[in-house]
N, C-alpha and C positions, 0 to 999 in steps of 0.2 A: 596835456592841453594841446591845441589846436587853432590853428586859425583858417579858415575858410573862407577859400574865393569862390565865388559864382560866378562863371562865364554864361554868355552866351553863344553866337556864332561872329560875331561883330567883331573890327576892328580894334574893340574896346579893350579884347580880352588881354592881349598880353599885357598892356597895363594894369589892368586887374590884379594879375598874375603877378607881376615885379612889384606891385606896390603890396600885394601878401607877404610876399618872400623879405621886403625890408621890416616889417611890423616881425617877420617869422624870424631873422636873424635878430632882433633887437631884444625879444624876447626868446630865444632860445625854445623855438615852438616849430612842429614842423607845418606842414602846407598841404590841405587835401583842398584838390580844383575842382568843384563840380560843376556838372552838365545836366542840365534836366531836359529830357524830349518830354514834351507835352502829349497827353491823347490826342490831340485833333493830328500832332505830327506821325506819331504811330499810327491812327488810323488810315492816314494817307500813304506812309509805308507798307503796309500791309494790303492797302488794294494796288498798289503799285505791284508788290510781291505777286499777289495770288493773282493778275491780270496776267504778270510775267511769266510766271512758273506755275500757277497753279497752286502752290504751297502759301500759307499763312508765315509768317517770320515768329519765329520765337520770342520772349520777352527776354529771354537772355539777350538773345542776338540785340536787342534794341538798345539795352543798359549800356551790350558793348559799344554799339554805335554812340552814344551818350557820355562813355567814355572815352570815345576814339577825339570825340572832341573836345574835351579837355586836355587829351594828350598835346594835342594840334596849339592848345594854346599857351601851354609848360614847354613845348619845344622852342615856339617861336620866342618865350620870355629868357628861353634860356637859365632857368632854372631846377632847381630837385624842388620836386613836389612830387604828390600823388594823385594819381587822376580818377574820381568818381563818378560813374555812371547814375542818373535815374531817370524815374518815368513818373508823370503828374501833373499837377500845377506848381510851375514855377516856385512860386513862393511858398507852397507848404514843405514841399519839397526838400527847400532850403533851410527853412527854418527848422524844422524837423532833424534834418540833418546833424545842424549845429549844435541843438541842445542835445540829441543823440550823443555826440562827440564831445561834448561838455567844451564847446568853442570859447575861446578868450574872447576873439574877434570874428566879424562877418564883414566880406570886403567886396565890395559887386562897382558896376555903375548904371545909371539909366540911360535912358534919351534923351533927347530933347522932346518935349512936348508940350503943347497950347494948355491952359486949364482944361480947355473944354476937350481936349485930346487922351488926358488923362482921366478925367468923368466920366467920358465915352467907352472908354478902351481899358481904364483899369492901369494899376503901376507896380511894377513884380516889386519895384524899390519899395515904395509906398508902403505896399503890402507886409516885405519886410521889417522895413524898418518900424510900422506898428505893430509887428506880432514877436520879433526877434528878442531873447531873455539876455543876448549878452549885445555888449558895444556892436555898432554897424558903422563900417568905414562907406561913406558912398560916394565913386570921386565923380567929378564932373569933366568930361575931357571932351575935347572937340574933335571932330571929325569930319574928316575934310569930302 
């Protein structure tokens, strides 16, 4: 089994990260940190790329990138985890993921946002948390 943090790129993540690793040590479970790049961010990678160079970016290269940021937020939590790349919608993503990996737990956090912020705009958490088949930890942290 498995426990699963979602990062994003936010301040959020190392907490995300160290609040997996204490559920991961309590249960004797390890820790995959995932990253999802979304389409619309590949898309803009890649006309970035091909403006720049000429070339398209591989989808490899993107997962790495998807991965490098999860690494970025295992470093800074100062723990052993394992860092996972993908490419999607956030929350299928993740969700996916999880029961892929037969997850105990699913560990993320959101924003802050208005009702009408989240009607508008949609909530990865949200989303999660009604489609997810195992527990979802979802902390609530402030940011300065």
């Amino acid at each position: 089994m498995v426990i699963v943090a979602a990062v994003d790129r936010s301040e959020r993540a190392a907490a995300i990260v160290e609040e997996a690793a204490r559920l991961g040590e309590a249960f004797d479970q390890r820790i995959d940190v995932v990253h999802v790049l979304t389409r619309e961010e590949f898309v803009s990678l890649e006309r970035s790329n091909v403006n720049d160079t000429g070339r398209s970016i591989p989808v490899e290269r993107v997962i790495e990138m998807a991965e490098a940021i999860a690494s970025d937020a295992i470093e800074e939590a100062g723990v052993t985890a394992n860092a996972v790349g993908l490419m999607g919608d956030p929350a299928d993503e993740i969700v996916e993921y999880a029961n892929d990996q037969g997850a105990s737990y699913l560990v993320l956090a959101g924003r802050s946002r208005s009702p009408v912020g989240k009607a508008l705009f949609g909530s990865v958490v949200q989303s999660v948390l009604l489609s997810a088949s195992c527990p979802v930890v979802s902390l609530r942290i402030e940011t300065e």
